[in-house]
PATORZA-532023 format. One record per residue: residue in three letters; residue number from 0; x, y, z of N, C-alpha, C in turn. Coordinates in steps of 0.02 Angstrom, whole numbers. Each point is the difference from the previous one (the first is absolute). Example, Ala and Ser with C-alpha at 12.3 -4.5 7.8 and 13.67 -1.06 7.14 Angstrom:
% PATORZA-532023
["ala", 0, [660, -284, 390], [-45, 59, 0], [45, 60, 0]]
["ser", 1, [-18, 53, -36], [42, 59, 3], [-39, 55, 37]]
This chain:
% PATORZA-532023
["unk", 0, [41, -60, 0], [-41, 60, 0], [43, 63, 0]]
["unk", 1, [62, -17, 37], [32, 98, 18], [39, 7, -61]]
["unk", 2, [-1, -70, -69], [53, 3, -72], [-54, 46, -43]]
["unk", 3, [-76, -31, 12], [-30, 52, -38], [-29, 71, 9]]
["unk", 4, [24, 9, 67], [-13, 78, 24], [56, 29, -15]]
["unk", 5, [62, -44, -14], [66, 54, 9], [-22, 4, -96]]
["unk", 6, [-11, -42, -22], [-2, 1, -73], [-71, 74, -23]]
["unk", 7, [-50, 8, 26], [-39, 33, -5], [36, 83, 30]]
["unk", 8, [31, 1, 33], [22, 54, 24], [54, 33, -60]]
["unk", 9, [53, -47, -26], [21, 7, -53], [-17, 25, -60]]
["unk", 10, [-38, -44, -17], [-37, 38, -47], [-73, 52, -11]]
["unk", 11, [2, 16, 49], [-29, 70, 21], [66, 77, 3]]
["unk", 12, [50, -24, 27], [47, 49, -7], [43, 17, -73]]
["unk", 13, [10, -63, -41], [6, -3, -51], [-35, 36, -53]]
["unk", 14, [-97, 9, 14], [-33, 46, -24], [-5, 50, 31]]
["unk", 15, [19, 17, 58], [-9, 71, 12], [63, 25, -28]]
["unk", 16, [81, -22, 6], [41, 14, -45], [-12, 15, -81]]
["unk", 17, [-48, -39, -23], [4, 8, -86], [-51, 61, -2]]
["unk", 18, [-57, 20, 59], [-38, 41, -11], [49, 81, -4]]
["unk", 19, [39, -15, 64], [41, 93, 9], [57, -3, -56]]
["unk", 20, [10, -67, -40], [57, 22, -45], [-72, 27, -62]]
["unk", 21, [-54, -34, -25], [-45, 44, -27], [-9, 52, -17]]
["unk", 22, [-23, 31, 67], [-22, 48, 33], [59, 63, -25]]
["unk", 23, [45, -25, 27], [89, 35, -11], [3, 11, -65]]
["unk", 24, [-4, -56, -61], [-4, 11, -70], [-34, 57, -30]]
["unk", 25, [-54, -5, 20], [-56, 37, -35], [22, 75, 28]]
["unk", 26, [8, 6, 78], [27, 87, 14], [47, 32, -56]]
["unk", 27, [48, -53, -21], [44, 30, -34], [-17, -4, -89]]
["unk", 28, [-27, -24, 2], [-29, -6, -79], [-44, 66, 8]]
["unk", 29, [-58, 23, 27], [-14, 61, -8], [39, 45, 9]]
["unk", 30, [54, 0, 42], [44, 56, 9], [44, 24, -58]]
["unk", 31, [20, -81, -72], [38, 16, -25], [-56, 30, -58]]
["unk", 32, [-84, -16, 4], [-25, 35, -35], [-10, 98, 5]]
["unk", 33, [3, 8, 55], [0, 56, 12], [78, 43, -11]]
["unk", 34, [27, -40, 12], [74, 40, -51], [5, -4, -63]]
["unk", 35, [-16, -39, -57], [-13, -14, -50], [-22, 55, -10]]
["unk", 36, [-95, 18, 5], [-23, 46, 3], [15, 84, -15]]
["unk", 37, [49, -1, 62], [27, 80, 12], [59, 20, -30]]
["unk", 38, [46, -66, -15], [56, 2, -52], [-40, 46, -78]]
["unk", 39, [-43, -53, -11], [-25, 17, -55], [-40, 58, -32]]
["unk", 40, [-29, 23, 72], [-16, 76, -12], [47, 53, -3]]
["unk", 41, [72, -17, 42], [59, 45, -9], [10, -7, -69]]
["unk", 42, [4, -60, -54], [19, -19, -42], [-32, 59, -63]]
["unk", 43, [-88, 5, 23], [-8, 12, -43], [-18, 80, -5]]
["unk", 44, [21, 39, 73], [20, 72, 25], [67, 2, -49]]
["unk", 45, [57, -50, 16], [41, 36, -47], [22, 1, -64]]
["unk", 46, [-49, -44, -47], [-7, -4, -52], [-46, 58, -51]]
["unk", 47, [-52, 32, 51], [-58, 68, -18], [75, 49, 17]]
["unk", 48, [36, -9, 38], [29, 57, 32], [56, 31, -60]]
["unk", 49, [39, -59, -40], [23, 18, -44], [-3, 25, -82]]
């Protein structure tokens, strides 16, 4: 009984691990959308500008 509680505990932490690496992914994927973004409006300020 305490092989399949240690086993259940495991793989509960295992998913809460894959959830905050997720979680972690996605922060930075919008973040690199939002630089993308503002690059590209500089981009296209200094392209009118010249």
């Amino acid at each position: 009984m305490a092989n399949s509680n240690n086993l259940i505990v495991v793989i509960v932490i295992l998913f809460i691990i894959l959830i905050s690496i997720q979680y972690s992914l996605n922060k930075i994927i919008v973040l690199l959308r939002d630089i993308k973004g503002i690059l590209m409006q500089n981009n296209r300020r200094n392209n009118n500008s010249n």
